[in-house]
PyMOL commands that place a pseudoatom at each C-alpha (Angstrom):
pseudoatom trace, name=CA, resn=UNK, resi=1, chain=A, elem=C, hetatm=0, pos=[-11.276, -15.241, 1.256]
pseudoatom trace, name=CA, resn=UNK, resi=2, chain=A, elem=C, hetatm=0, pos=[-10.369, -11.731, 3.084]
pseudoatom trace, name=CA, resn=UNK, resi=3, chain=A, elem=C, hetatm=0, pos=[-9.046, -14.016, 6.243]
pseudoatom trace, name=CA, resn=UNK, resi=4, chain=A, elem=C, hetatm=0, pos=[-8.090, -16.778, 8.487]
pseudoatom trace, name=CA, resn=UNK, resi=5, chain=A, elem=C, hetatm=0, pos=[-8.640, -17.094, 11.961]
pseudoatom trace, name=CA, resn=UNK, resi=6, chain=A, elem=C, hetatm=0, pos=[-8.713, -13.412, 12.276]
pseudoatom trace, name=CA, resn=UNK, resi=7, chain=A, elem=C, hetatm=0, pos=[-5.904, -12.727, 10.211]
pseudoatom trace, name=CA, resn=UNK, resi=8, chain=A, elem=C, hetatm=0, pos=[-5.688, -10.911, 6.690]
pseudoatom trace, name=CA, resn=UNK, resi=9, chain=A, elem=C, hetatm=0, pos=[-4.673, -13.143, 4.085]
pseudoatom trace, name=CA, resn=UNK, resi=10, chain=A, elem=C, hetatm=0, pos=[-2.380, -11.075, 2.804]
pseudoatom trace, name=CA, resn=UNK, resi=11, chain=A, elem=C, hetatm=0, pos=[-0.726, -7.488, 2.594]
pseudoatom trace, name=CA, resn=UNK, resi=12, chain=A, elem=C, hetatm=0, pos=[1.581, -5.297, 0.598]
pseudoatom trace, name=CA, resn=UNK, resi=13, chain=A, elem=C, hetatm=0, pos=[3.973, -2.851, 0.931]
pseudoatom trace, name=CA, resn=UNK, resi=14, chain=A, elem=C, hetatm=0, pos=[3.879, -0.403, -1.807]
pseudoatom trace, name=CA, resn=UNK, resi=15, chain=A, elem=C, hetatm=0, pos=[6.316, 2.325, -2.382]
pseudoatom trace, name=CA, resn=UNK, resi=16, chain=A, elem=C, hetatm=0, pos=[5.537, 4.777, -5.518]
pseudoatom trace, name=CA, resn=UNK, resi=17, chain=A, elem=C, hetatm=0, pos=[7.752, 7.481, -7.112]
pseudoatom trace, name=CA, resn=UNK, resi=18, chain=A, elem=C, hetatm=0, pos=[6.878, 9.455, -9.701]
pseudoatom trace, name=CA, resn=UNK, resi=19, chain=A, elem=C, hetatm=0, pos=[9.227, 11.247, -11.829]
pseudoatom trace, name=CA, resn=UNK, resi=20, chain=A, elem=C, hetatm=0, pos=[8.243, 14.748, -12.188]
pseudoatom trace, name=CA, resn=UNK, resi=21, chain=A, elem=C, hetatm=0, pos=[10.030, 18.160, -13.063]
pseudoatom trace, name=CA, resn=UNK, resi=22, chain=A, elem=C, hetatm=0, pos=[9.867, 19.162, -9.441]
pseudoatom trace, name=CA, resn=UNK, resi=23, chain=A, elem=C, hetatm=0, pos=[10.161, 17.966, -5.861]
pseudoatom trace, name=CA, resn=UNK, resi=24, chain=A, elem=C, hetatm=0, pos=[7.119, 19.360, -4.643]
pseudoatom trace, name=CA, resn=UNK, resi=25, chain=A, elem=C, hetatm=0, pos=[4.750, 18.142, -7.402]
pseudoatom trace, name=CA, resn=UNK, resi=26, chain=A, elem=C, hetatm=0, pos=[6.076, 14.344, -6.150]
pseudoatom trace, name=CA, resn=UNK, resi=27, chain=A, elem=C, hetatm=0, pos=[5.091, 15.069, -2.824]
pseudoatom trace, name=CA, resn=UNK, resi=28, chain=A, elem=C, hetatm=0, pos=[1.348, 16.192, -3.942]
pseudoatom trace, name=CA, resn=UNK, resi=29, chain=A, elem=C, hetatm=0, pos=[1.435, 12.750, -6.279]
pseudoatom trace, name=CA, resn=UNK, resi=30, chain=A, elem=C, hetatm=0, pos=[2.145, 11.056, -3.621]
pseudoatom trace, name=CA, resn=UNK, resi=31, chain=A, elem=C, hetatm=0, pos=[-0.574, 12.743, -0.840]
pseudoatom trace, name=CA, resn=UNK, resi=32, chain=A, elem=C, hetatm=0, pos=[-3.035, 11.055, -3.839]
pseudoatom trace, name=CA, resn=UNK, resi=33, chain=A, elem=C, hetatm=0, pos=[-2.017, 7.964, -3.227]
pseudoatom trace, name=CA, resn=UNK, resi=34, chain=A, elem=C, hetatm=0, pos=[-2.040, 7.802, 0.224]
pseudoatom trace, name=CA, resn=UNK, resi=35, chain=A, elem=C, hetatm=0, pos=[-5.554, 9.128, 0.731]
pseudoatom trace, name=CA, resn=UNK, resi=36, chain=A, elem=C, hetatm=0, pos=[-6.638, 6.546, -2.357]
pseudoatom trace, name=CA, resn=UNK, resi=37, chain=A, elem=C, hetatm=0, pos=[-5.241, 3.974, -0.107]
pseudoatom trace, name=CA, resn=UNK, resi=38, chain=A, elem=C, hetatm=0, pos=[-6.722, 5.105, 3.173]
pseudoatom trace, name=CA, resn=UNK, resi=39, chain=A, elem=C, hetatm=0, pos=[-10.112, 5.610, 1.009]
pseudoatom trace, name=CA, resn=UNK, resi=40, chain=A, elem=C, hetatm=0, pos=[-10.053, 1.702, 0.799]
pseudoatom trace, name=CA, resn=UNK, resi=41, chain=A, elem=C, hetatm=0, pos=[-11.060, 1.475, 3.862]
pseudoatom trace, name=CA, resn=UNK, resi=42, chain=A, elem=C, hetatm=0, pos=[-8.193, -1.906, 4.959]
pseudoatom trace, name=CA, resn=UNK, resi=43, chain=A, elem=C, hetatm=0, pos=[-6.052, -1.772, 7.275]
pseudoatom trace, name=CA, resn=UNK, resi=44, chain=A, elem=C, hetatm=0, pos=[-2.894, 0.122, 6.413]
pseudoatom trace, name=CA, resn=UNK, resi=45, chain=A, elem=C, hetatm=0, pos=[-0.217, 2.042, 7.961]
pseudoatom trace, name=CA, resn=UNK, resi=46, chain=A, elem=C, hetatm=0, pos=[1.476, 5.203, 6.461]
pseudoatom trace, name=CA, resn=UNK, resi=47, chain=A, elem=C, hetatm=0, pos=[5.620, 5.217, 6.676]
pseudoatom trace, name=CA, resn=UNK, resi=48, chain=A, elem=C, hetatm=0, pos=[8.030, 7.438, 5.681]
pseudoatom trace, name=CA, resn=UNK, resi=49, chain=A, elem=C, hetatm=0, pos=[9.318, 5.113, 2.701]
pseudoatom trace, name=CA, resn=UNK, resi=50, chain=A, elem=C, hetatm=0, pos=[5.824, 2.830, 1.891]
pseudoatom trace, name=CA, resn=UNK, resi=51, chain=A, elem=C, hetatm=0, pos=[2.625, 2.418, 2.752]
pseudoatom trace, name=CA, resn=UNK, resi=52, chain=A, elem=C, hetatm=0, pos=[1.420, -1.115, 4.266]
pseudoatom trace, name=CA, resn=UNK, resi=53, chain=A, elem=C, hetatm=0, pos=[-1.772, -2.191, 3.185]
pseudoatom trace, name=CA, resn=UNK, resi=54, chain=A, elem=C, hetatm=0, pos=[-3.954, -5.828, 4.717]
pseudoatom trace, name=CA, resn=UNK, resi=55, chain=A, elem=C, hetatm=0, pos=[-6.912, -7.784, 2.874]
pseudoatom trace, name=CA, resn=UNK, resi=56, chain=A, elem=C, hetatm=0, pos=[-7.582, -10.488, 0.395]
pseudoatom trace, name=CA, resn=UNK, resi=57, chain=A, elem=C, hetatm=0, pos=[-5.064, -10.931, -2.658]
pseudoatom trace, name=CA, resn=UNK, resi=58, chain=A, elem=C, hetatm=0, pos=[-6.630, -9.631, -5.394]
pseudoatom trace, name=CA, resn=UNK, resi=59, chain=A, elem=C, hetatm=0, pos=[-8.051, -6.941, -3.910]
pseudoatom trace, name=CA, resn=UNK, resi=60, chain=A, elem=C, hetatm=0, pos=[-4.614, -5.885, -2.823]
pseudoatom trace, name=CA, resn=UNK, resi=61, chain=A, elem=C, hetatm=0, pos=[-3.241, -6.415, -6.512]
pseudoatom trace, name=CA, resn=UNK, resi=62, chain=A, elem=C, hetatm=0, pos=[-5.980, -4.406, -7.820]
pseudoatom trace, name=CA, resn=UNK, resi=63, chain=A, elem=C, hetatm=0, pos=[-4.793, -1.402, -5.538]
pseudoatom trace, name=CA, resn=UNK, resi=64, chain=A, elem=C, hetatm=0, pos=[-1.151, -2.051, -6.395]
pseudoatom trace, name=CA, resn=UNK, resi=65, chain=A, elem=C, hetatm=0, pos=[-2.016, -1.305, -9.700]
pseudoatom trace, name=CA, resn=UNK, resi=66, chain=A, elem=C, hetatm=0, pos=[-4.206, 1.870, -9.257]
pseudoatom trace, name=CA, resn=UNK, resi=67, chain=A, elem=C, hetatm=0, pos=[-1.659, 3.728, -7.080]
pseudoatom trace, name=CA, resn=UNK, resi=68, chain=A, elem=C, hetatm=0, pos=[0.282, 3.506, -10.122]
pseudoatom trace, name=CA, resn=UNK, resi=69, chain=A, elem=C, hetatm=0, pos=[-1.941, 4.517, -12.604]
pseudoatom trace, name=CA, resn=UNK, resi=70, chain=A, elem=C, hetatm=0, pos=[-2.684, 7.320, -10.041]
pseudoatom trace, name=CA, resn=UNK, resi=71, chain=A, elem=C, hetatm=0, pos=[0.835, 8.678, -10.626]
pseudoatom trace, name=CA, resn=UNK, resi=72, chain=A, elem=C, hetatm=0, pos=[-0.241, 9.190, -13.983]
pseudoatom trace, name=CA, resn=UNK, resi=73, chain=A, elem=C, hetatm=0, pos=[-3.433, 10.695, -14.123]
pseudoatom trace, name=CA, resn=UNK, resi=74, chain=A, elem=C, hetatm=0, pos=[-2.026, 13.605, -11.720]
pseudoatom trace, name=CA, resn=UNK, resi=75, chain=A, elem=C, hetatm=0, pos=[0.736, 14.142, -13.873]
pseudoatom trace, name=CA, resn=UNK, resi=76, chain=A, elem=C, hetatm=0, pos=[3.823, 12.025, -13.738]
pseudoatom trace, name=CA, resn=UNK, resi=77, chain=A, elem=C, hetatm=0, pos=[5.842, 11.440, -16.375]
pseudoatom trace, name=CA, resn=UNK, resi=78, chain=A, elem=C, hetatm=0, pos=[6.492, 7.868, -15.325]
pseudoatom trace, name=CA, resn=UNK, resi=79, chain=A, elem=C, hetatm=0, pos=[6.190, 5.941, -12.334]
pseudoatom trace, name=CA, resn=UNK, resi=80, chain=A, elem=C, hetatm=0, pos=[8.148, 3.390, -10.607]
pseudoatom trace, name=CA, resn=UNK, resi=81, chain=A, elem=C, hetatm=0, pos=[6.750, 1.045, -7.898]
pseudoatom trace, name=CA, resn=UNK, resi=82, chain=A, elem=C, hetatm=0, pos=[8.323, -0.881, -5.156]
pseudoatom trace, name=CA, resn=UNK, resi=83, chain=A, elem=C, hetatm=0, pos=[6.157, -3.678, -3.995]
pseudoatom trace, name=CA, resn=UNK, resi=84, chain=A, elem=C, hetatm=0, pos=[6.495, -6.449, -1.363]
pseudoatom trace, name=CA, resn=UNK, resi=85, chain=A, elem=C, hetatm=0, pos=[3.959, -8.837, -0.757]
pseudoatom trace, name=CA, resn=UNK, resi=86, chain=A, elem=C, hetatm=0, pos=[3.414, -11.386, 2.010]
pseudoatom trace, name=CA, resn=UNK, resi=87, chain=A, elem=C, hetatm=0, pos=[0.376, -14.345, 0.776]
pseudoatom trace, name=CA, resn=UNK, resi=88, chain=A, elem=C, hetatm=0, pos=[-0.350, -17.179, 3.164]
pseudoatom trace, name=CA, resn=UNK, resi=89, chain=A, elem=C, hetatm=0, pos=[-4.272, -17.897, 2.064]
pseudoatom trace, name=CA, resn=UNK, resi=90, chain=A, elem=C, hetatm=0, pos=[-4.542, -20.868, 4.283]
pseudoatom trace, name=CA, resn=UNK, resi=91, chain=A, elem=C, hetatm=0, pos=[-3.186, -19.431, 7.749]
pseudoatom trace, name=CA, resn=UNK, resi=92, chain=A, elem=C, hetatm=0, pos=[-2.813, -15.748, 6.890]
pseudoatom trace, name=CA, resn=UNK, resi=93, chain=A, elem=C, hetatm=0, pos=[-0.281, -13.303, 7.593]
pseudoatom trace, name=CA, resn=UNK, resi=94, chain=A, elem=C, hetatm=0, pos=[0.854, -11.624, 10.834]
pseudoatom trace, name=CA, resn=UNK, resi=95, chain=A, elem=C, hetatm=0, pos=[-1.060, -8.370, 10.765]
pseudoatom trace, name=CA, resn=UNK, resi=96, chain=A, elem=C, hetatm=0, pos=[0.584, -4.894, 10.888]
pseudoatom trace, name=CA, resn=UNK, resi=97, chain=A, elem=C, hetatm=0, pos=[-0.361, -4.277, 15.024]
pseudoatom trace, name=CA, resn=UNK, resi=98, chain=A, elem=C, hetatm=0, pos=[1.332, -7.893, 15.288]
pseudoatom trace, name=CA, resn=UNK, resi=99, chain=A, elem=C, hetatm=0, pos=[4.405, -7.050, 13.443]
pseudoatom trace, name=CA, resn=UNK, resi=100, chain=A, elem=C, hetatm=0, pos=[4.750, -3.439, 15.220]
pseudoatom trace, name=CA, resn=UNK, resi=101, chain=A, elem=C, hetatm=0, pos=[2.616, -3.049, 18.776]
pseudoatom trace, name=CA, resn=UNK, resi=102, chain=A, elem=C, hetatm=0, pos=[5.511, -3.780, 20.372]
pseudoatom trace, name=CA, resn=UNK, resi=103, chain=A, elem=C, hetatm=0, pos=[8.014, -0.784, 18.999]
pseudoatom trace, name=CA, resn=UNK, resi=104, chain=A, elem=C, hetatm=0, pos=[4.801, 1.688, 19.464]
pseudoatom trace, name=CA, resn=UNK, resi=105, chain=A, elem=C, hetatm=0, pos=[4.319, 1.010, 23.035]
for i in range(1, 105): cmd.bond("trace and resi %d" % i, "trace and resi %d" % (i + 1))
show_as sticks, trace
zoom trace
């Protein structure tokens, strides 16, 4: 069930850093991600700390774990993950133009 009424069903807020020998190499890491997640082709919205992401639960999960394994693949070392989720599969969630129209006005 992607949504309710119009509304996602859920989203996440997903924050990667991968430990590297240099500052630069995190910041191409990280580029990976972000175009992984935009590749999905849900609603998200790129900020300077995390990435938002909308859509159906699992689906969601399932991308939470391959921007990890991500870090890997290009090179990391290790990888830590900040992740905040928002799950309401009956009503949905407030979506990310609800939460933020206003400020970008």
């Amino acid at each position: 069930m992607a949504q309710q009424g119009g509304k996602p069903q859920a989203s996440i807020a997903i924050q990667v850093l991968p430990r590297t020998a240099s500052g630069e190499e995190v910041l191409r890491i990280v580029d990976k991600v972000i175009a992984y997640i935009k590749g999905t082709g849900l609603n998200n919205f790129v900020g300077p700390f995390e990435t938002t992401v909308e859509g159906d639960f699992d689906t969601l999960m399932d991308i939470a774990k391959e921007c990890q394994l991500i870090c890997i693949r290009e090179g990391a070392e290790s990888v830590s993950a900040y992740i905040k989720t928002a799950y309401n599969p009956k009503a949905g969630i407030w979506s990310i133009e609800e939460k933020t129209a206003k400020f970008h006005a």
